[in-house]
C-alpha positions as CSV (number, residue, x, y, z in Angstrom):
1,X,50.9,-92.9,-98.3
2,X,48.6,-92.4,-95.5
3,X,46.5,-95.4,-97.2
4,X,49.4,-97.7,-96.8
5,X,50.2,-96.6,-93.4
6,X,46.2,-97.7,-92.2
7,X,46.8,-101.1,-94.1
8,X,50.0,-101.5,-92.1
9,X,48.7,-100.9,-89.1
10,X,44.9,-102.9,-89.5
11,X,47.8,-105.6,-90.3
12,X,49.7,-105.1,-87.7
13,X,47.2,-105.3,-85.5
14,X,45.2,-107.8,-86.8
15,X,48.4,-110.3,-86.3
16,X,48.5,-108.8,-82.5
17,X,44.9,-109.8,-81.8
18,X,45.8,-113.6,-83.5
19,X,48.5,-113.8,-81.7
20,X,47.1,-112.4,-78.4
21,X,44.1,-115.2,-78.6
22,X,46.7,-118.0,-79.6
23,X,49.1,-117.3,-77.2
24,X,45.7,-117.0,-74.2
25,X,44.4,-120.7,-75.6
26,X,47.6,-121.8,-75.4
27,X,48.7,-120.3,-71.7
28,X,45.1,-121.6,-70.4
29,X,45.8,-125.3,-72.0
30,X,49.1,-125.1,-70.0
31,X,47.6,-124.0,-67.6
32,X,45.0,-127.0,-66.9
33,X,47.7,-129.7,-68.1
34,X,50.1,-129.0,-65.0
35,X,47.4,-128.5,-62.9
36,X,45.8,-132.1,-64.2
37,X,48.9,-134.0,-64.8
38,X,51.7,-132.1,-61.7
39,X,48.8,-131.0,-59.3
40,X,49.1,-133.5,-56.9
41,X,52.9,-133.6,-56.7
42,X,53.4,-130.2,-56.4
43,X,51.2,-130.1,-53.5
44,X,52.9,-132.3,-51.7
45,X,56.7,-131.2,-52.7
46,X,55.1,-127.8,-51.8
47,X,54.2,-129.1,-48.1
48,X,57.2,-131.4,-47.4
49,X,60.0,-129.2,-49.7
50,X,59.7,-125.2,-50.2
51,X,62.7,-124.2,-51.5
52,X,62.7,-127.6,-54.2
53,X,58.8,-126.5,-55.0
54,X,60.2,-122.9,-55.2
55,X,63.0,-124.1,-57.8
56,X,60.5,-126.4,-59.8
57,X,57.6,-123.6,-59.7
58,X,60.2,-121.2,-61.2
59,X,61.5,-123.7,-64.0
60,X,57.8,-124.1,-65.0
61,X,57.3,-120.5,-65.6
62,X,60.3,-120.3,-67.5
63,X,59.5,-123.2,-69.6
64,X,56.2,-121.9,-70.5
65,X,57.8,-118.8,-71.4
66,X,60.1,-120.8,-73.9
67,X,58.1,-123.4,-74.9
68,X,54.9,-121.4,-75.8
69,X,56.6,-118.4,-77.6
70,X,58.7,-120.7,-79.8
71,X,54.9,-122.9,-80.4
72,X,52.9,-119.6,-80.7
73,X,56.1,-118.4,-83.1
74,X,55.9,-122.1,-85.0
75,X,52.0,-121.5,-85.6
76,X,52.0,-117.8,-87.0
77,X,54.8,-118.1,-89.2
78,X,52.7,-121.3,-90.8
79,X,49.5,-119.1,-90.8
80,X,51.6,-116.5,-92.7
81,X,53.0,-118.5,-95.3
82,X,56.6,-118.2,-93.7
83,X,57.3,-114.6,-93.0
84,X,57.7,-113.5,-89.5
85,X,56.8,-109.6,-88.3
């Protein structure tokens, strides 16, 4: 019992650690791609707008919330064969 219990957990967080890396690659990629490809523009909406760089700052946290869960997600569900913890 208490051999299945370290398994479980070695597991557990072995899958936290993969996830934790995949999810920091993938946040740092982000990361570099609005800053290569939106840099510019949202410097100057920030300088001649606020509150529409406010909105537009906001709905790109949000969608790198969404968009890199369900990819992180996508990607350890493929690694485990199809089974989701």
């Amino acid at each position: 019992m208490i051999a299945t219990r370290k398994r479980e957990a070695r597991r557990t967080l072995r899958a936290f650690v993969v996830e934790l890396v995949l999810y920091g690659l993938l946040v740092t990629a982000y990361f570099f791609g609005v800053l290569l490809f939106l840099g510019p523009r949202l410097v100057q909406l920030e300088t001649q707008h606020i509150r529409i760089y406010a909105v537009v700052a906001i709905l790109l946290i949000l969608g790198q919330a969404v968009l890199l869960e369900a990819i992180t997600t996508g990607l350890l569900r493929l690694l485990r064969g199809g089974r989701s913890e």
